[in-house]
Chimera marker file (.cmm) of the C-alpha trace (Angstrom):
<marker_set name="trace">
<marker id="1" x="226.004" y="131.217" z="142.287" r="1" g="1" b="0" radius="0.5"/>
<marker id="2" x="223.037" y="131.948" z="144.396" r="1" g="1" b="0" radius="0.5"/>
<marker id="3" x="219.601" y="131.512" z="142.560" r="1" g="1" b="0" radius="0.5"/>
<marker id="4" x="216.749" y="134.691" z="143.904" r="1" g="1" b="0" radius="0.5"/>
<marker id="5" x="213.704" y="133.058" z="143.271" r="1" g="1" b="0" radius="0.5"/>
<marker id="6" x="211.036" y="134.973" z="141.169" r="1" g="1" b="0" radius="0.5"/>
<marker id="7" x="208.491" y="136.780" z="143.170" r="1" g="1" b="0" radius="0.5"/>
<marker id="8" x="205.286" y="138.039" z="140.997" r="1" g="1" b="0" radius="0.5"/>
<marker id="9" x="203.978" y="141.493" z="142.739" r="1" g="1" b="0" radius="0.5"/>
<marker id="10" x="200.959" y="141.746" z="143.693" r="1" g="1" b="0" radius="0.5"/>
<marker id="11" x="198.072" y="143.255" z="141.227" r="1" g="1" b="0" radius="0.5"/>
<marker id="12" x="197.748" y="146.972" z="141.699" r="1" g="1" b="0" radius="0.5"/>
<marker id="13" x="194.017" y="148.205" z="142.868" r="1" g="1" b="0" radius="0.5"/>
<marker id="14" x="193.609" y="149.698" z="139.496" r="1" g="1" b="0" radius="0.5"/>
<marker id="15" x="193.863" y="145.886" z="137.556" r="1" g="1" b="0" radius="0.5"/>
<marker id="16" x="191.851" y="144.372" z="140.612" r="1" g="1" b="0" radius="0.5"/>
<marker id="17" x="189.133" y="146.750" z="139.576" r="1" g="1" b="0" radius="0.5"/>
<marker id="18" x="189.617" y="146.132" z="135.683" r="1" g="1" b="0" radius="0.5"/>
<marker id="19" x="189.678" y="142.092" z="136.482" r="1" g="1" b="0" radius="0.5"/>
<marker id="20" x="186.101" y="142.937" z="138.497" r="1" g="1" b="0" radius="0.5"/>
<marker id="21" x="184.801" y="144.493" z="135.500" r="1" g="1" b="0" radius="0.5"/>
<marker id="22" x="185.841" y="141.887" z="132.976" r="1" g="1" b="0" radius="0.5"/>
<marker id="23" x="184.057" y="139.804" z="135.316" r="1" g="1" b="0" radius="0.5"/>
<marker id="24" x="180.872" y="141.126" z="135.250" r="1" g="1" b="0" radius="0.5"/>
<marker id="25" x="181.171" y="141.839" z="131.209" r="1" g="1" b="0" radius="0.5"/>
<marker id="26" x="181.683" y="138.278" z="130.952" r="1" g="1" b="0" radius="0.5"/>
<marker id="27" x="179.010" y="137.174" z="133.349" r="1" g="1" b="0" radius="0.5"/>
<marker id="28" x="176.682" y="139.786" z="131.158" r="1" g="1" b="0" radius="0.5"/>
<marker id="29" x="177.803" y="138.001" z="127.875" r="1" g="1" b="0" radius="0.5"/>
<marker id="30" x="177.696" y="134.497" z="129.385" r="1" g="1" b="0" radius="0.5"/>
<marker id="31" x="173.567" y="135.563" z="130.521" r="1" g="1" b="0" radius="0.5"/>
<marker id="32" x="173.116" y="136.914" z="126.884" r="1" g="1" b="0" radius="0.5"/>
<marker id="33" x="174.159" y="134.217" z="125.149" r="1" g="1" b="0" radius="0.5"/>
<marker id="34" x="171.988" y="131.860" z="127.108" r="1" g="1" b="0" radius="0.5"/>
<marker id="35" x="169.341" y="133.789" z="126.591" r="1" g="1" b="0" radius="0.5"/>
<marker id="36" x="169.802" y="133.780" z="122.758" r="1" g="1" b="0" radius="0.5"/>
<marker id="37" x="169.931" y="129.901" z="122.854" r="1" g="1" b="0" radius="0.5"/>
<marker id="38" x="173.579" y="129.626" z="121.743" r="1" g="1" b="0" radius="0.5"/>
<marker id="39" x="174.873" y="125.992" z="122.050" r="1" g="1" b="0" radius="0.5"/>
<marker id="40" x="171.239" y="124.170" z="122.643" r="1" g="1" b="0" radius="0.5"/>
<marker id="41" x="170.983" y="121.380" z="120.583" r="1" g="1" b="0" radius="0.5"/>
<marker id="42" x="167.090" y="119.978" z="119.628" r="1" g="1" b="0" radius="0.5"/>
<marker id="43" x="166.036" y="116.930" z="118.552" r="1" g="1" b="0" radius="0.5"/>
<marker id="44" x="167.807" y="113.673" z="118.485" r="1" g="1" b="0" radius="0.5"/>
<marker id="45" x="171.347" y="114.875" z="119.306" r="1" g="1" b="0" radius="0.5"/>
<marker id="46" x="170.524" y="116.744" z="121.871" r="1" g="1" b="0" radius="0.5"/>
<marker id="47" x="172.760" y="115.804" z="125.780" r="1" g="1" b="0" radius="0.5"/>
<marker id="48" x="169.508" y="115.404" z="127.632" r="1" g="1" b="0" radius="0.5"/>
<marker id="49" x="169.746" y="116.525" z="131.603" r="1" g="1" b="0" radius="0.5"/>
<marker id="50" x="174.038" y="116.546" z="131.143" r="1" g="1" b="0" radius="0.5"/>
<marker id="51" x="174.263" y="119.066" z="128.272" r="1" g="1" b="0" radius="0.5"/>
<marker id="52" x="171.644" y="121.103" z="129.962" r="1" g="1" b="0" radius="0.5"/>
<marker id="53" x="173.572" y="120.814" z="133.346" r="1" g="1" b="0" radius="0.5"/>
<marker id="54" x="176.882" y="122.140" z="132.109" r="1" g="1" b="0" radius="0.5"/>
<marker id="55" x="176.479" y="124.011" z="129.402" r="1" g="1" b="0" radius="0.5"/>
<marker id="56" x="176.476" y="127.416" z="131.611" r="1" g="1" b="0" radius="0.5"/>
<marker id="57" x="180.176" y="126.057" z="132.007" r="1" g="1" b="0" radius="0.5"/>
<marker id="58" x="180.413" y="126.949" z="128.383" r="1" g="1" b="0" radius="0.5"/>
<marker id="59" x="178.922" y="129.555" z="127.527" r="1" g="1" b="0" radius="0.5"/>
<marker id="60" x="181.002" y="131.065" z="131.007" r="1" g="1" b="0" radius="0.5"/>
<marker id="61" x="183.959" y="130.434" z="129.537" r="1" g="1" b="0" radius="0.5"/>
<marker id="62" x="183.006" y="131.617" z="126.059" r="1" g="1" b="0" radius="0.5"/>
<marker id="63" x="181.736" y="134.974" z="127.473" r="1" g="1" b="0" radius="0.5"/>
<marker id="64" x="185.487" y="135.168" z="129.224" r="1" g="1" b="0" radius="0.5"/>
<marker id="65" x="187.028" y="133.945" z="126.106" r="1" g="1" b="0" radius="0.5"/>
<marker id="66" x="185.176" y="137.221" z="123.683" r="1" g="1" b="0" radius="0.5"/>
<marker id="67" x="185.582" y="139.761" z="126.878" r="1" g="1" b="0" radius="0.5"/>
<marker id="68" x="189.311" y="138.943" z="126.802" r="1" g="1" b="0" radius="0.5"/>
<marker id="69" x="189.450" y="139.684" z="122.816" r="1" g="1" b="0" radius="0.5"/>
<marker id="70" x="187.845" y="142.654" z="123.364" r="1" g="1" b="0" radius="0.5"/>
<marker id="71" x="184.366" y="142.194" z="124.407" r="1" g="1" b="0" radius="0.5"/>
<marker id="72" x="181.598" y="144.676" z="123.744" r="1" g="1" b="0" radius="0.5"/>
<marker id="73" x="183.454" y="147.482" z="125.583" r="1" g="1" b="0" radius="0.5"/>
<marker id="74" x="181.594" y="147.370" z="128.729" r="1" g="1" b="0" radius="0.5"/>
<marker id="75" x="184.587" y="145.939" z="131.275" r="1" g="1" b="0" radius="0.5"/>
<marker id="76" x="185.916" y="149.516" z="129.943" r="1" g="1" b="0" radius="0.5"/>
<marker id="77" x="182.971" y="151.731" z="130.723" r="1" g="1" b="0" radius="0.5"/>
<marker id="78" x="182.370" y="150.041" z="134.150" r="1" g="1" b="0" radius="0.5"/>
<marker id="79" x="185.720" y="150.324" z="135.029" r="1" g="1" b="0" radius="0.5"/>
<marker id="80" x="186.137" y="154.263" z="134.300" r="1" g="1" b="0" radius="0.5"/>
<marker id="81" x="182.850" y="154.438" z="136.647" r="1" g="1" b="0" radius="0.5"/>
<marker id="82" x="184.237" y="152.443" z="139.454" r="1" g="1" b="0" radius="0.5"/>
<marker id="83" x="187.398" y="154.918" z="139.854" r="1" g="1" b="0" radius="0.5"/>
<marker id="84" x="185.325" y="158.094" z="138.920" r="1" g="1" b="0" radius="0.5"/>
<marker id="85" x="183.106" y="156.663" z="141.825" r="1" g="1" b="0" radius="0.5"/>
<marker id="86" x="186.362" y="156.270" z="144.036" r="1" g="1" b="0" radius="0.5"/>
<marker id="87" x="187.591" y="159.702" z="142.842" r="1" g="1" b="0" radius="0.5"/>
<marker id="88" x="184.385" y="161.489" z="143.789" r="1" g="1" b="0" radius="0.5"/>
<marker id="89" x="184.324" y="159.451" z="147.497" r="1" g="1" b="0" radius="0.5"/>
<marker id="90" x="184.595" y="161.529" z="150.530" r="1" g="1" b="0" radius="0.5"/>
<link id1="1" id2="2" r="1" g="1" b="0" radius="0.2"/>
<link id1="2" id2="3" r="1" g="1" b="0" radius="0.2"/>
<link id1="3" id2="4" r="1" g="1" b="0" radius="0.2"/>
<link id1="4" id2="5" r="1" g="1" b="0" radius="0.2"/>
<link id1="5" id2="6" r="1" g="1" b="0" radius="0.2"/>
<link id1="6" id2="7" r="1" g="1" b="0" radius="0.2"/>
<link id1="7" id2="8" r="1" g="1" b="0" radius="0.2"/>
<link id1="8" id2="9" r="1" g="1" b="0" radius="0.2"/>
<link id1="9" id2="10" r="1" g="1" b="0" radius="0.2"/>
<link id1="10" id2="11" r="1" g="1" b="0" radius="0.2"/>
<link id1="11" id2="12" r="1" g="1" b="0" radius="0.2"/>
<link id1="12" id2="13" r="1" g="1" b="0" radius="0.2"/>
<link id1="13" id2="14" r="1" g="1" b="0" radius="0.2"/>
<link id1="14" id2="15" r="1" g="1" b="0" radius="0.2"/>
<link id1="15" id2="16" r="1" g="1" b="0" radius="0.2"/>
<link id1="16" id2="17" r="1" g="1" b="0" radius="0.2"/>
<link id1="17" id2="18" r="1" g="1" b="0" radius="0.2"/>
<link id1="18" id2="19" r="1" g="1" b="0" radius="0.2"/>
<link id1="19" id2="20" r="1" g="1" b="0" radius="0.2"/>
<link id1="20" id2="21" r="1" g="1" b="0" radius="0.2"/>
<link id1="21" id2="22" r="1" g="1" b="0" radius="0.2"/>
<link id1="22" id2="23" r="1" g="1" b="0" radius="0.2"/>
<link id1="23" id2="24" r="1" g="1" b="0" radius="0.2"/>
<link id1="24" id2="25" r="1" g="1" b="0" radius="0.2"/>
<link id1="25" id2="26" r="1" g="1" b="0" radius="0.2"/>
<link id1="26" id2="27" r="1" g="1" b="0" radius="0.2"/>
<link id1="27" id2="28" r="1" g="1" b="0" radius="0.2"/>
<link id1="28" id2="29" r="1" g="1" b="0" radius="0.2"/>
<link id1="29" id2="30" r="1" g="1" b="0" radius="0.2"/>
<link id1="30" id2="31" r="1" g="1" b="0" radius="0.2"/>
<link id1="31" id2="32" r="1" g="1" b="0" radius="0.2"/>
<link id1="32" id2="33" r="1" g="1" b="0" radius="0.2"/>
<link id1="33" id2="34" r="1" g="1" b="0" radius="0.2"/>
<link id1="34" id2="35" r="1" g="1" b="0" radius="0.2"/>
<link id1="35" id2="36" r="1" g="1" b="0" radius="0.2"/>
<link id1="36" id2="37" r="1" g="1" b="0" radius="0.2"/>
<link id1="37" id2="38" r="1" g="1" b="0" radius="0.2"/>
<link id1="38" id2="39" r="1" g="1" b="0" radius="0.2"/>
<link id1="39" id2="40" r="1" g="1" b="0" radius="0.2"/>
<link id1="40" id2="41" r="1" g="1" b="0" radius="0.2"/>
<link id1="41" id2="42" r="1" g="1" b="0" radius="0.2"/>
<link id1="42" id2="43" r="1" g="1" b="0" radius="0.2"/>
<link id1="43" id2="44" r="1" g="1" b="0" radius="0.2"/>
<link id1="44" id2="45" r="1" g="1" b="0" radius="0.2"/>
<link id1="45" id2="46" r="1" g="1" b="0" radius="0.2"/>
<link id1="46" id2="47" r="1" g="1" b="0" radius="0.2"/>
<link id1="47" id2="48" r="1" g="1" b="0" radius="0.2"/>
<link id1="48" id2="49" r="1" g="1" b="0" radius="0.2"/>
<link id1="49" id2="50" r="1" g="1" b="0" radius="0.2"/>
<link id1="50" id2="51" r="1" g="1" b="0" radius="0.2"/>
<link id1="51" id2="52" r="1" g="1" b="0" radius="0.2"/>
<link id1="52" id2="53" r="1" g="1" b="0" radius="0.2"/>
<link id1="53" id2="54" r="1" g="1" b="0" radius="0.2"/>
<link id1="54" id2="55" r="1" g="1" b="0" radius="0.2"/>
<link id1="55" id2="56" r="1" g="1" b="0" radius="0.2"/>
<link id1="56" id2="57" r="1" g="1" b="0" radius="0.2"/>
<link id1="57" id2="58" r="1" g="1" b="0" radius="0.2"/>
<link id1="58" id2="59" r="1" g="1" b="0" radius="0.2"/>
<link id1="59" id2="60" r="1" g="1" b="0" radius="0.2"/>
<link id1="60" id2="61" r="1" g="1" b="0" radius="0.2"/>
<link id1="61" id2="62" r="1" g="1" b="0" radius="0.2"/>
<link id1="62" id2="63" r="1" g="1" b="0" radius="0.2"/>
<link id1="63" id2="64" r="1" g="1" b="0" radius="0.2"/>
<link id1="64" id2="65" r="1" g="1" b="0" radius="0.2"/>
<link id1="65" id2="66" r="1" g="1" b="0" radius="0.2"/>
<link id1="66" id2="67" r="1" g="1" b="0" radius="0.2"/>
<link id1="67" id2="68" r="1" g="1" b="0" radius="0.2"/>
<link id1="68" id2="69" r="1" g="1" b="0" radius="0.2"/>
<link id1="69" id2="70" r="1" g="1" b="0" radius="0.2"/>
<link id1="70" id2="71" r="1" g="1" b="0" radius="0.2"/>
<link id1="71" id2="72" r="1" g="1" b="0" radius="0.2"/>
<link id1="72" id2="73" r="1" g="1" b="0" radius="0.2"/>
<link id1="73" id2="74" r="1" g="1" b="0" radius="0.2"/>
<link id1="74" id2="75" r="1" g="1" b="0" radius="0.2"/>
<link id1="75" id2="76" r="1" g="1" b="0" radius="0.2"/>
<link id1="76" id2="77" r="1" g="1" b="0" radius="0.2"/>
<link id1="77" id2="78" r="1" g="1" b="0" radius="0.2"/>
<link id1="78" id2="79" r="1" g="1" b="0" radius="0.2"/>
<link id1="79" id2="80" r="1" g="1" b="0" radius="0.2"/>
<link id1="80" id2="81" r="1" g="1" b="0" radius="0.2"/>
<link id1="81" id2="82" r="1" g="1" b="0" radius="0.2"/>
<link id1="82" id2="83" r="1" g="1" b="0" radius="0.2"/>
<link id1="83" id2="84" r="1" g="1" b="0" radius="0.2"/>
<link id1="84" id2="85" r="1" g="1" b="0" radius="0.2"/>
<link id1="85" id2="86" r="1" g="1" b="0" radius="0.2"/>
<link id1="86" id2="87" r="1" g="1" b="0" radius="0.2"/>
<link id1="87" id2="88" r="1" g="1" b="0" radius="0.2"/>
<link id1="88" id2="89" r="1" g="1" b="0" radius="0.2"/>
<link id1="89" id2="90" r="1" g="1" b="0" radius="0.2"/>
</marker_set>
């Protein structure tokens, strides 16, 4: 019996453009949600110079975590405008 191992194909330019905009829509929701002061904790149980230190790890990952159930649309919208941009190129 001879065993074909399982190759994975390579991502088609279409998903490497939608993974580049989920990217940036999470790295927009990750900047929001700092700014909004999600996850920073005052007063005696506060993590001091750790928590403040790796918190962006959080909120990163929390950002990813709402862009993958959906986000707020905008991977969508900035992926339609890369390809128009592609379709339009000389």
């Amino acid at each position: 019996m001879d065993i074909q191992p399982i190759t994975a194909h390579p991502p088609s330019h279409r998903d490497q453009l939608m993974s580049k905009a989920e990217e940036l829509e999470a790295t927009f929701l990750s900047e929001m949600l700092a700014h909004s002061g999600l996850g920073e904790m005052h007063g005696s149980f506060g993590g001091g110079e750790g928590e403040a230190q790796f918190s962006s790890f959080l909120r990163q990952e929390q950002a990813r975590l709402i862009v993958q159930k959906g986000g707020l649309g905008l991977a969508e919208l900035i992926f339609n405008s890369m390809v128009k941009a592609e379709d339009n190129a000389p």
